[in-house]
N, C-alpha and C positions, 0 to 999 in steps of 0.2 A: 426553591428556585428552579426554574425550568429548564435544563440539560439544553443544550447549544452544540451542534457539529455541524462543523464544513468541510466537504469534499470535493474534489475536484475532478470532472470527469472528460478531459479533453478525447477527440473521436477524429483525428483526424488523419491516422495511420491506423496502418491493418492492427499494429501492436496495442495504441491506446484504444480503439474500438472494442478491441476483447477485453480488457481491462475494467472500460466502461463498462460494458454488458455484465461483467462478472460482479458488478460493484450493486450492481441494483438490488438483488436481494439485502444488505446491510443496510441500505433506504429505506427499507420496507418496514423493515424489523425495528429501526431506530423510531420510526413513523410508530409502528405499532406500541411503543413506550411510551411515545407523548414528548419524543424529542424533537425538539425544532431542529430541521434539517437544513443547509444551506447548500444548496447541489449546483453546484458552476460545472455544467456539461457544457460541453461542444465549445462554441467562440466564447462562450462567457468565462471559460477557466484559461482567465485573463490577469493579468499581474495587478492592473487595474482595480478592478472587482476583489481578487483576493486580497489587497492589502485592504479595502476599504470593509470589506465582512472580518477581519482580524480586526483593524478596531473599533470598527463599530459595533458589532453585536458580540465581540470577544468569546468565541467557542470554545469551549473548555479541551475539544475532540478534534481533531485535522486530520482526514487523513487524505494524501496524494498520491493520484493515479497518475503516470506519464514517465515522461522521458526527465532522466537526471545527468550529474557530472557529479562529481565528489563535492563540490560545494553550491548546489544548487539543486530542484527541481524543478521541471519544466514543466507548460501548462499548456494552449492550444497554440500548434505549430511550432513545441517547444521554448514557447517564451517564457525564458526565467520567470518564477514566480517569487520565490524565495532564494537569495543567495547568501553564502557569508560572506560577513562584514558588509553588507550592505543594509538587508530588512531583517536578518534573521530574528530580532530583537521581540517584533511581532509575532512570534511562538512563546515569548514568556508567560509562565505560568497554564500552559499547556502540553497537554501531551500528544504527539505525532506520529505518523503511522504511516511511512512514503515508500507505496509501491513502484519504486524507481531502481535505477540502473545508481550505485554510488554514494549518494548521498549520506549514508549511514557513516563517510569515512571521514567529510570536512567540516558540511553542513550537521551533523548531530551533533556531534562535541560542543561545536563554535556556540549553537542554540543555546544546549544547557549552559553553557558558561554565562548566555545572555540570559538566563534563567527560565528556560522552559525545562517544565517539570520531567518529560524524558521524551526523548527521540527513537522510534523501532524503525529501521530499514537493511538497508541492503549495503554493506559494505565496498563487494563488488557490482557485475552487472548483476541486472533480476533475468534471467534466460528461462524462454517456455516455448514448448513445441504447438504445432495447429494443424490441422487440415482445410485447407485451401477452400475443399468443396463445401465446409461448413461456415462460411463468409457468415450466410444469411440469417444463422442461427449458431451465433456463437456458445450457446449455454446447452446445445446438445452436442458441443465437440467433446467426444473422449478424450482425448491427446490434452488439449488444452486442459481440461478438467482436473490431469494428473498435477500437472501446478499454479493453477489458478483459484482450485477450491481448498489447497492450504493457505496458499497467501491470503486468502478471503477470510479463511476462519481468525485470522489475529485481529479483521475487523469486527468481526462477531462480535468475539469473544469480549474485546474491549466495550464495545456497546452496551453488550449485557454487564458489565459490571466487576468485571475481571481486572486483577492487577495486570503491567504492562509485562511482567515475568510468565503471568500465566499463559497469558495469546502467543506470547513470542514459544514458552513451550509445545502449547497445542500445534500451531504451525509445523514445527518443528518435526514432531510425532506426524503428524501426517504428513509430508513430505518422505520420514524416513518410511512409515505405511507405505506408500505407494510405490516406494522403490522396490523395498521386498518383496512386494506385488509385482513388480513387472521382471525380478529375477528371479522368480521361485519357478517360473517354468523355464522349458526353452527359447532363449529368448534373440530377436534378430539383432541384425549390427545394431538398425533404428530406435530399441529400443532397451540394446544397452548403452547407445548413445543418451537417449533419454531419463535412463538411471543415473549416469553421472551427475548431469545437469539438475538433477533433484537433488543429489546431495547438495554439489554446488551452492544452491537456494540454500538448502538447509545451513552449512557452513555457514556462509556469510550474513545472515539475517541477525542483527546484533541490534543491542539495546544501550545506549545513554541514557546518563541520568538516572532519576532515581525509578528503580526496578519494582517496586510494590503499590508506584503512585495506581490510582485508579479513575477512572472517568465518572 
């Protein structure tokens, strides 16, 4: 049967914009397997649209880019997409993957409970640094890169075939990669401020449910 993912790529802050941009490669590569993609960019990653592609074409893959709160994530202009106790139910028998602020502390539990097979996110916020002047090309910002191209890799990872244990590992390892990276030399305030904040990610990036399900 044909592998099924839906993503969501709202674009309408500086923050969801990089997110977006950083999400396209795992489009590519899910494309290049022969998986049907369902990519709700821009105003389409809409509560709308997403509850109507959870049940209609039920993707077995979700994963969400945007802005979140502990029982929710949000989609274009931050509009609840999924909240708990209200749709969360429409993750059953899925596994999810929400590059959001929170989410990982109300919303993952409440899901698997509603029986989605497991929840990867972010327990706290998701925090990343940028350069300004790289607006126009977000995919050759350094800065950004340092935690945008771990959180990316858990989407990989699951793509290709990986337990939800293993992405959330991988992630993890680079994330703590790149910190050591940016402490092993002399390092400025800026960018031992930015080491924190990679731990930070790392910490909080926690999994519900069940940990070895696969996509």
């Amino acid at each position: 049967m044909n592998k099924k993912l839906l993503i969501t790529r709202p674009e309408h802050d500086d923050t969801t914009y990089y997110l977006s941009y950083w999400s396209k490669k795992a489009i590519e590569i899910a494309e290049t397997k022969g998986i049907t993609v369902f990519d709700l960019s821009r105003e389409k990653a809409n509560r709308n649209k997403t509850e109507g592609i959870l049940k209609k074409q039920e993707p077995k893959l979700v994963i969400f880019n945007g802005h979140g709160r502990e029982d929710a994530v949000g989609g274009h202009k931050n509009e609840p997409l999924i909240v708990a106790k209200q749709n969360e139910t429409l993750l059953k028998e899925k596994i999810t993957y929400a590059i959001s602020c929170k989410s990982a502390k109300e919303l993952g539990p409440e899901s698997v409970k509603q029986g989605a097979k497991a929840y990867l996110g972010y327990e706290e916020d998701f925090i990343f640094f940028y350069e300004p002047k790289k607006m126009t090309e977000p995919l050759a910002d350094k800065t950004a890169e340092l935690f945008l191209e771990p959180s990316r890799e858990a989407m990989l990872s699951l793509i290709k075939g990986n337990s939800v244990e293993e992405a959330e590992k991988r992630t993890k390892n680079m994330f703590k990669e790149n910190m050591i990276k940016l402490l092993s030399s002399e390092v400025t305030k800026e960018e031992a401020s930015m080491a924190r904040y990679l731990w930070w990610n790392m910490k909080h990036l926690t999994i519900h449910g069940d940990k070895t399900a696969t996509f």
